[in-house]
C-alpha positions in Angstrom: -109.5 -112.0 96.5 -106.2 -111.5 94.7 -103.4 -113.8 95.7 -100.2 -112.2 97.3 -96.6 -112.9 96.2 -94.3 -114.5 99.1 -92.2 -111.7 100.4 -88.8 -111.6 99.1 -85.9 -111.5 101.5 -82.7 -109.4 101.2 -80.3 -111.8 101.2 -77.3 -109.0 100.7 -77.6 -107.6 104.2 -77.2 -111.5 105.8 -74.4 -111.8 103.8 -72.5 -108.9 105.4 -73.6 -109.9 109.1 -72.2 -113.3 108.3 -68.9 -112.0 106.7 -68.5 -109.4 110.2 -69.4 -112.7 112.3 -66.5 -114.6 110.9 -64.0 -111.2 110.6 -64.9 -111.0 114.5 -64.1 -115.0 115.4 -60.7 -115.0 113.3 -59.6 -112.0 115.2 -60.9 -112.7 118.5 -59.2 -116.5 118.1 -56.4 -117.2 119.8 -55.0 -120.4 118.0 -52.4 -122.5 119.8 -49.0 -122.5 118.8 -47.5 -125.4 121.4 -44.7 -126.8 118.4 -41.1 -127.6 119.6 -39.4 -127.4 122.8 -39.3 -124.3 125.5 -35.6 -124.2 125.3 -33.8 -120.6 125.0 -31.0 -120.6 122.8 -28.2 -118.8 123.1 -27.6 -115.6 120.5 -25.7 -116.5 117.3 -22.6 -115.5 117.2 -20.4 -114.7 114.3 -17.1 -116.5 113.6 -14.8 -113.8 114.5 -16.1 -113.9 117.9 -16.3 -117.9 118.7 -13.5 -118.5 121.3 -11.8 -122.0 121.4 -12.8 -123.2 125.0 -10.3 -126.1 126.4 -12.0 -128.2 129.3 -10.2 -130.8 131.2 -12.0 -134.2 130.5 -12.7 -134.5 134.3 -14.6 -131.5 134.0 -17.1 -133.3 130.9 -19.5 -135.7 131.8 -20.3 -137.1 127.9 -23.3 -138.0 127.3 -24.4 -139.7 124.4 -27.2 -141.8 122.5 -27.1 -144.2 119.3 -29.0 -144.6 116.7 -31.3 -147.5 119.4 -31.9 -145.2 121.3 -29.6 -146.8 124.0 -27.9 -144.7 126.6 -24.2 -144.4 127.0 -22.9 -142.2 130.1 -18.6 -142.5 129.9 -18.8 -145.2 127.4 -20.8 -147.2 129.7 -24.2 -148.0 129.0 -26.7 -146.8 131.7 -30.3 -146.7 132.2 -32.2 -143.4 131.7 -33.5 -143.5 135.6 -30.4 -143.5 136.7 -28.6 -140.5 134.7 -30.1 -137.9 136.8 -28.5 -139.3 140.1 -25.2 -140.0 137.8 -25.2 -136.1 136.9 -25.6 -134.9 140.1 -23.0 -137.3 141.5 -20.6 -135.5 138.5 -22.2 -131.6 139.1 -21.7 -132.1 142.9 -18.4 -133.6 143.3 -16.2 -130.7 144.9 -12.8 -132.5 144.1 -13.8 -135.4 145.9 -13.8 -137.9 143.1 -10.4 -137.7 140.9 -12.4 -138.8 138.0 -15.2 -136.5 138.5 -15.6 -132.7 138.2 -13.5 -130.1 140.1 -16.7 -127.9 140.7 -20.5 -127.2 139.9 -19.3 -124.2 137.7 -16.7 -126.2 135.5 -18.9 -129.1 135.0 -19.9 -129.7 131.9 -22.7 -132.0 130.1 -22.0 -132.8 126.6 -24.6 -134.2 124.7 -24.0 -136.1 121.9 -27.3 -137.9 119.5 -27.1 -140.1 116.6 -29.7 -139.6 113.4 -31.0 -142.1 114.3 -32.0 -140.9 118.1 -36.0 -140.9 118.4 -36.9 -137.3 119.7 -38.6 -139.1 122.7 -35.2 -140.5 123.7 -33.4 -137.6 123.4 -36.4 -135.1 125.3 -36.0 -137.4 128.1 -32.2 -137.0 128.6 -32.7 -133.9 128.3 -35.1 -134.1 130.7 -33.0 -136.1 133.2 -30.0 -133.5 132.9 -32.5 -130.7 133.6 -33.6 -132.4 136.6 -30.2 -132.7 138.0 -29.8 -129.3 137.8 -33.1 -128.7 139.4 -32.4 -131.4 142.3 -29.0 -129.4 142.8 -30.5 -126.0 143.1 -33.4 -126.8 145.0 -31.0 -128.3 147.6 -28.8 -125.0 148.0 -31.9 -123.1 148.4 -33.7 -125.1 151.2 -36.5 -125.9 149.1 -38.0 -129.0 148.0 -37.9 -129.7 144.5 -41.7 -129.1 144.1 -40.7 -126.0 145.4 -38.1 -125.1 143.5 -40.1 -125.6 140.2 -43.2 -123.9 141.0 -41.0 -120.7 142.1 -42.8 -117.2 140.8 -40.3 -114.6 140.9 -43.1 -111.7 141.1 -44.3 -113.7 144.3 -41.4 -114.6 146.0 -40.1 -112.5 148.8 -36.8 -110.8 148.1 -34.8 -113.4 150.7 -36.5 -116.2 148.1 -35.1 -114.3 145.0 -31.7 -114.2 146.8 -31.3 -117.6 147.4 -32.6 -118.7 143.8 -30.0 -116.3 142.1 -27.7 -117.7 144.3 -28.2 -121.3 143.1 -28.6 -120.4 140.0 -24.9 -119.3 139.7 -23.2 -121.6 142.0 -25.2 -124.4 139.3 -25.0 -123.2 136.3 -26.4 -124.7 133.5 -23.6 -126.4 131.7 -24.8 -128.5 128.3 -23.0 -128.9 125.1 -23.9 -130.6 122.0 -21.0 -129.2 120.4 -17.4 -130.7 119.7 -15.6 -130.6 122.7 -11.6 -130.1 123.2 -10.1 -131.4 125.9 -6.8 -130.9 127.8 -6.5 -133.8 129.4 -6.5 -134.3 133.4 
């Protein structure tokens, strides 16, 4: 009986399956890209068309955080769970309050951070300002504020779409983190 050799495999053509098995998972892949914030910056502007804007200092609720992360509202410190009912109070005044703003459109939040301001700190400021905003616009709308945030413009009905442009303009989302100049008043 003669002895038979072990069949040889073509290793080439497994090669080229396995090259086409990884081309197809790269391109089918989608790979997360979930870095920095969800915030929509304005356009930049060039210098010959910046505009000086002048606020009266009622009109600026200042805002800002030091270097321990500690909370100063007016240059008085304040506690974070508190600054969303402290912006509305300022957003919403109407010209009740002499020290607070003349209107939701002139209201202004400037935000001012240290270096040394941990990015948790200053994400939940942020956060707390937002919310005003969100509390504000949910209550000229009729909604609650769950509803308010889980609005879908492509199923809303147009009344809905109304009512959310509407509050959207009469609140207007007013923050600065830019040098302000003030008038006075």
């Amino acid at each position: 009986m003669a002895k038979r050799g072990v069949p040889e495999v073509n290793a080439g053509s497994m090669a080229d399956i396995a090259f086409l098995l990884l081309i197809f998972f790269l391109v089918t892949t989608k790979i997360p890209n979930e870095k920095g914030l969800p915030i929509i910056l304005p356009p930049k502007k060039d210098e010959n068309s910046l505009q000086k804007i002048e606020l009266h200092d009622r009109n600026v609720l200042t805002v800002l955080v030091n270097s321990r992360n500690q909370l100063l509202v007016e240059r008085e410190p304040l506690n974070i769970k508190d600054l969303t009912e402290k912006t509305i109070e300022f957003i919403d005044n109407r010209k009740k309050d002499k020290h607070l703003s003349d209107s939701p459109k002139d209201a202004v939040v400037s935000l001012k951070t240290d270096r040394g301001t941990s990015y948790k700190r200053y994400i939940q400021v942020m956060n707390s300002v937002q919310a005003a905003y969100n509390t504000l616009r949910a209550r000229h709308m009729g909604i609650s504020l769950t509803e308010y945030l889980a609005y879908d413009a492509k199923k809303a009905t147009e009344k809905l779409r109304k009512r959310y442009k509407a509050a959207k303009k009469e609140y207007p989302l007013n923050i600065s983190e830019a040098e302000q100049t003030s008038v006075g008043g």
